[in-house]
BAKOL-642907 format. One record per residue: residue number from 0; residue in three letters; chain; x, y, z of N, C-alpha, C in turn. Coordinates in steps of 0.001 Angstrom, whole numbers, plus 500000, padded with zeros to 6 digits. Example, Ala and Ser with C-alpha at 12.3 -4.5 7.8 and 13.67 -1.06 7.14 Angstrom:
2
+-----+------+-------+--------+--------+--------+--------+--------+--------+--------+--------+--------+
:  nr : rest : kette :     nX :     nY :     nZ :    caX :    caY :    caZ :     cX :     cY :     cZ :
+-----+------+-------+--------+--------+--------+--------+--------+--------+--------+--------+--------+
:   0 :  ALA :     A : 513190 : 494310 : 507800 : 512300 : 495500 : 507800 : 513200 : 496700 : 507800 :
:   1 :  SER :     A : 512850 : 497750 : 507080 : 513670 : 498940 : 507140 : 512900 : 500030 : 507870 :
+-----+------+-------+--------+--------+--------+--------+--------+--------+--------+--------+--------+
This chain:
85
+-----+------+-------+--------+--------+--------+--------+--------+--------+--------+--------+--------+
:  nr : rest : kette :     nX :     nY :     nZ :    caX :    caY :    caZ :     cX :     cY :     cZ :
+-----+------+-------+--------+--------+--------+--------+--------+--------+--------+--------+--------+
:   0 :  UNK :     A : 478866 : 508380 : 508110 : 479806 : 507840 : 507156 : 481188 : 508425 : 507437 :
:   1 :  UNK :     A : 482404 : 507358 : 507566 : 483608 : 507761 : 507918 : 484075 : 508952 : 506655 :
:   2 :  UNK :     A : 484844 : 509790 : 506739 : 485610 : 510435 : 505576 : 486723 : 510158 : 505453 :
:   3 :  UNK :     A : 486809 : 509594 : 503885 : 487762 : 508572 : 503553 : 489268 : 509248 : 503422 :
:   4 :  UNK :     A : 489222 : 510822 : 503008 : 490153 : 511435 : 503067 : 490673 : 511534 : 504482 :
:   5 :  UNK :     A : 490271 : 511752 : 505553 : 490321 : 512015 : 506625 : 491512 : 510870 : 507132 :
:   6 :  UNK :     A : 491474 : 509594 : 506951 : 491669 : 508346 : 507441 : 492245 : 507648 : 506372 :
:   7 :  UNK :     A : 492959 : 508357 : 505378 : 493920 : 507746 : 504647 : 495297 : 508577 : 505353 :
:   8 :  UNK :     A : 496369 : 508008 : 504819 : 497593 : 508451 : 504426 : 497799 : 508197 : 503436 :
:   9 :  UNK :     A : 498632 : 508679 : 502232 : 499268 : 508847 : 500716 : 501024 : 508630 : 501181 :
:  10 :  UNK :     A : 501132 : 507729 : 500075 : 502248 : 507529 : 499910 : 503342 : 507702 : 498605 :
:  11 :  UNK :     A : 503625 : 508578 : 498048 : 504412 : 508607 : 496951 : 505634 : 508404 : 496459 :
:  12 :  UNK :     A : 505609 : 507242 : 496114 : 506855 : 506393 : 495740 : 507609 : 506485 : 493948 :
:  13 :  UNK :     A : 507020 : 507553 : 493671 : 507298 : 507566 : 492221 : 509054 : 508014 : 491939 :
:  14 :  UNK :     A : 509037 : 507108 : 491057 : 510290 : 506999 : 490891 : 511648 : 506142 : 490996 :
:  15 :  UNK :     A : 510885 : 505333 : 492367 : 511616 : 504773 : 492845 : 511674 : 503055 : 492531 :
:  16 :  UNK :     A : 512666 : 502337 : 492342 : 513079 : 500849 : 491946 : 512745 : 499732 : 492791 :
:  17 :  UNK :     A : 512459 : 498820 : 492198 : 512718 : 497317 : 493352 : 513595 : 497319 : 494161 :
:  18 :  UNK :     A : 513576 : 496825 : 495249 : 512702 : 496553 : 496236 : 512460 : 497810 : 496670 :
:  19 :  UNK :     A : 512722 : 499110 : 496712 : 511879 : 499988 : 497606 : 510326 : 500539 : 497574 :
:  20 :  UNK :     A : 510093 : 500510 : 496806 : 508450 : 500660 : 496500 : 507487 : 500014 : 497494 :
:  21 :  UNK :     A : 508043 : 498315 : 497923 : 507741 : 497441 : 498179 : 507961 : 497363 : 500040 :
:  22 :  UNK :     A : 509390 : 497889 : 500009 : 509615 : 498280 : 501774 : 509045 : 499139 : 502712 :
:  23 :  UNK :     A : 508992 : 500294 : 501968 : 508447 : 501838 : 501608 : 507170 : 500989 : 502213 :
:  24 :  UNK :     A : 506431 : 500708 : 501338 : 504651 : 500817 : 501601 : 504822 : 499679 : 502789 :
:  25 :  UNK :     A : 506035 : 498325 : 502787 : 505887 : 497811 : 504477 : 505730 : 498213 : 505736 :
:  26 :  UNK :     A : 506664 : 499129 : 505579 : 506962 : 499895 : 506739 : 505755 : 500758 : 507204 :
:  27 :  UNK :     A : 505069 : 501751 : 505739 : 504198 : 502321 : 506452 : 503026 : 501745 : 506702 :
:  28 :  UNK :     A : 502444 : 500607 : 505903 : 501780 : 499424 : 506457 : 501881 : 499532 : 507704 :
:  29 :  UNK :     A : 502568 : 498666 : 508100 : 502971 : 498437 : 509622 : 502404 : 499610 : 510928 :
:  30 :  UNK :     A : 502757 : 500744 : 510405 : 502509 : 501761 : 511365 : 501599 : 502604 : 511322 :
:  31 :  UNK :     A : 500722 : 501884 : 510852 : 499048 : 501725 : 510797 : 498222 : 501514 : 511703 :
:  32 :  UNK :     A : 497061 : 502309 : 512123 : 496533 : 501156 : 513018 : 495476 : 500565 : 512160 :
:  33 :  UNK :     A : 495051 : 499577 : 512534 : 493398 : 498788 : 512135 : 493165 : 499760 : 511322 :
:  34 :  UNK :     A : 492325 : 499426 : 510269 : 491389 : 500504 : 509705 : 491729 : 501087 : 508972 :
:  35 :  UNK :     A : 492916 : 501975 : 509007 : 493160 : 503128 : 508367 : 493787 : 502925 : 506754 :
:  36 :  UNK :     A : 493921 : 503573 : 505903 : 493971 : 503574 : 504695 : 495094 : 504118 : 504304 :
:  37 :  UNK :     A : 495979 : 503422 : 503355 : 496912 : 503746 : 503164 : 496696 : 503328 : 501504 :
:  38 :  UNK :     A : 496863 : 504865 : 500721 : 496925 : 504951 : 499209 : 498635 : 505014 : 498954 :
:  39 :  UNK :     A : 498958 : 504433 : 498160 : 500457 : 504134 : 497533 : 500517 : 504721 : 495760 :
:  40 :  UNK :     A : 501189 : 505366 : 495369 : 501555 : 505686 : 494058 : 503096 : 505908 : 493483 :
:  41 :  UNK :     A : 503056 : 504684 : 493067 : 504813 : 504493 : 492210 : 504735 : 504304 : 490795 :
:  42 :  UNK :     A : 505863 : 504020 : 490086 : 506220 : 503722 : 488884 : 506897 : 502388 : 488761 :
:  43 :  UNK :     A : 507291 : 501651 : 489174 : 507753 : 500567 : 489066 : 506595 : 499397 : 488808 :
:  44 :  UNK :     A : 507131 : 499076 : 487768 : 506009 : 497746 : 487208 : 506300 : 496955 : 488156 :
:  45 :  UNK :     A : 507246 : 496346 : 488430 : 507013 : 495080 : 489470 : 506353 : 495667 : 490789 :
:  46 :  UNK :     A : 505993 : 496706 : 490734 : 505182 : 496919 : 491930 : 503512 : 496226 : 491918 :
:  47 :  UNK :     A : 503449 : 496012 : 490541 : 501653 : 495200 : 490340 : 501971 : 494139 : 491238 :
:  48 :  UNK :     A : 502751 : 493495 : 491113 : 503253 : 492185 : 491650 : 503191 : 491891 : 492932 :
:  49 :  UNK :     A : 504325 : 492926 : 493596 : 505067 : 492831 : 494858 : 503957 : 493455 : 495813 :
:  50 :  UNK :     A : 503295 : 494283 : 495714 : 502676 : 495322 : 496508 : 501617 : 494745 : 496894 :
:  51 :  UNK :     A : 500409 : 494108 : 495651 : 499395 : 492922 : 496165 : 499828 : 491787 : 497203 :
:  52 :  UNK :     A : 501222 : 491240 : 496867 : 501474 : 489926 : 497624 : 501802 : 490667 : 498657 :
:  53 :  UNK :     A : 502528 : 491549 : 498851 : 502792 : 492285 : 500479 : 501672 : 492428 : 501315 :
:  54 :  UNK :     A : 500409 : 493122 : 500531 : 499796 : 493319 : 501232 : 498800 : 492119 : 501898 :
:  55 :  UNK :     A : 498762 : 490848 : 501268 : 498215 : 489622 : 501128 : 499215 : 489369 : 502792 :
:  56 :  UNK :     A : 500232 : 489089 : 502648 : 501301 : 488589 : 503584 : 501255 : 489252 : 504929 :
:  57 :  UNK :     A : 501329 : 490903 : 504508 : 500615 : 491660 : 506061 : 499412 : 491363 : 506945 :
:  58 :  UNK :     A : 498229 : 490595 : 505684 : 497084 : 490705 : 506607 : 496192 : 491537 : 506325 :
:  59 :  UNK :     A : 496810 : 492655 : 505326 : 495913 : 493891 : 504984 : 494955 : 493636 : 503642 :
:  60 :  UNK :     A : 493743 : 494568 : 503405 : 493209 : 494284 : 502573 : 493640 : 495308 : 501109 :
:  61 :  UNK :     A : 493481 : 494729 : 500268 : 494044 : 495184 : 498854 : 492346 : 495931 : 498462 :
:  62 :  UNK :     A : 492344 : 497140 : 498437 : 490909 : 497805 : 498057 : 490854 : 498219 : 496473 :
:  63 :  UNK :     A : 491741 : 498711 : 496078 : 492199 : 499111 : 494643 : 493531 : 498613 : 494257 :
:  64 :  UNK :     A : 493817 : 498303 : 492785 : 495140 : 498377 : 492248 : 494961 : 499000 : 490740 :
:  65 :  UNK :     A : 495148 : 500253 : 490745 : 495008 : 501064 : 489367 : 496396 : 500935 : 488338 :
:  66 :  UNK :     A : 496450 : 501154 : 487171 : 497173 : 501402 : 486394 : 496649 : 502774 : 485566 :
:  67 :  UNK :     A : 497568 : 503688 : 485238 : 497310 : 505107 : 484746 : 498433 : 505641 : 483785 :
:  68 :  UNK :     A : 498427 : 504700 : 482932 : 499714 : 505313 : 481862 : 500915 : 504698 : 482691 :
:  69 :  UNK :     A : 502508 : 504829 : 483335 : 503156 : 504359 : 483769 : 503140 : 504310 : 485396 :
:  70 :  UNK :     A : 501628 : 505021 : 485795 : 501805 : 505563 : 487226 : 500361 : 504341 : 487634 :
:  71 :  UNK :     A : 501354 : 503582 : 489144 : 500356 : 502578 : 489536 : 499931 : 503270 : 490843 :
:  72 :  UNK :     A : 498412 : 503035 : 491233 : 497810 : 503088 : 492253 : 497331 : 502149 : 493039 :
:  73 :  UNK :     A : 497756 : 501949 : 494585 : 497361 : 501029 : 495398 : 496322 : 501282 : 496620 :
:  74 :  UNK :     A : 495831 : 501023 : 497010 : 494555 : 501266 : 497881 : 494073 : 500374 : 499044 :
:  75 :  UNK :     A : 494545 : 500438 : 499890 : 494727 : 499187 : 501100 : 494367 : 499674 : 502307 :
:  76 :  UNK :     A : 493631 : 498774 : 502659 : 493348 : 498764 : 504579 : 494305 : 497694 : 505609 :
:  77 :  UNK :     A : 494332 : 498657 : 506183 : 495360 : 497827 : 507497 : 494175 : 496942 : 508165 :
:  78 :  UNK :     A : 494976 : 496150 : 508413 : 494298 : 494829 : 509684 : 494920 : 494408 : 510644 :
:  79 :  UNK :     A : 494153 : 493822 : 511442 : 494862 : 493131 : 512560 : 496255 : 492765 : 512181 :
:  80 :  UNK :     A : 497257 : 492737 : 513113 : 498823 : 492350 : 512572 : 499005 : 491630 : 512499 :
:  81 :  UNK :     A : 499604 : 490578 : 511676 : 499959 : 489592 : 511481 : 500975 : 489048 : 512690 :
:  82 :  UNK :     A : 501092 : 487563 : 513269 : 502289 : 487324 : 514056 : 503829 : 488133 : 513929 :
:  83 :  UNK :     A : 504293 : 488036 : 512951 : 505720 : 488545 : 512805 : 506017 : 489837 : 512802 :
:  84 :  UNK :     A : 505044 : 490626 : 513045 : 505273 : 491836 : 512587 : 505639 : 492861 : 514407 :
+-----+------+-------+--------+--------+--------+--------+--------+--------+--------+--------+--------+
């Protein structure tokens, strides 16, 4: 069994406003390989929004989307890359 800690990266975006929450987790998306796991944690409500459809648009899979009092959690696997990227 893989270890899930092992093969994530964390991303902490707290604090921060539209659009960066949203670029922020693109970018490190992107520089991902296959597989690997990338957990995201911000404060910005429009991040429920933006962060699912990003990750929809990358190609990547959406594993979790938590809410915790004002603090959101995202939970995503990278995939194959999309053309544009």
């Amino acid at each position: 069994m893989l270890d899930d800690q092992a093969e994530s990266v964390e991303l902490d975006l707290t604090g921060l406003k539209c659009p960066l929450p949203v670029l922020r987790t693109r970018k490190a998306l992107r520089a991902l390989g296959v597989g690997r796991v990338l957990v995201v944690t911000c404060t910005d409500p429009m991040a429920m929004i933006d962060i699912p459809n990003l990750v929809r648009e990358e190609g990547a899979r959406l594993d979790s989307a938590e809410r915790d009092g004002d603090r959101l959690c995202f939970r995503m696997t990278a995939s194959v890359k999309p053309p544009h990227s």
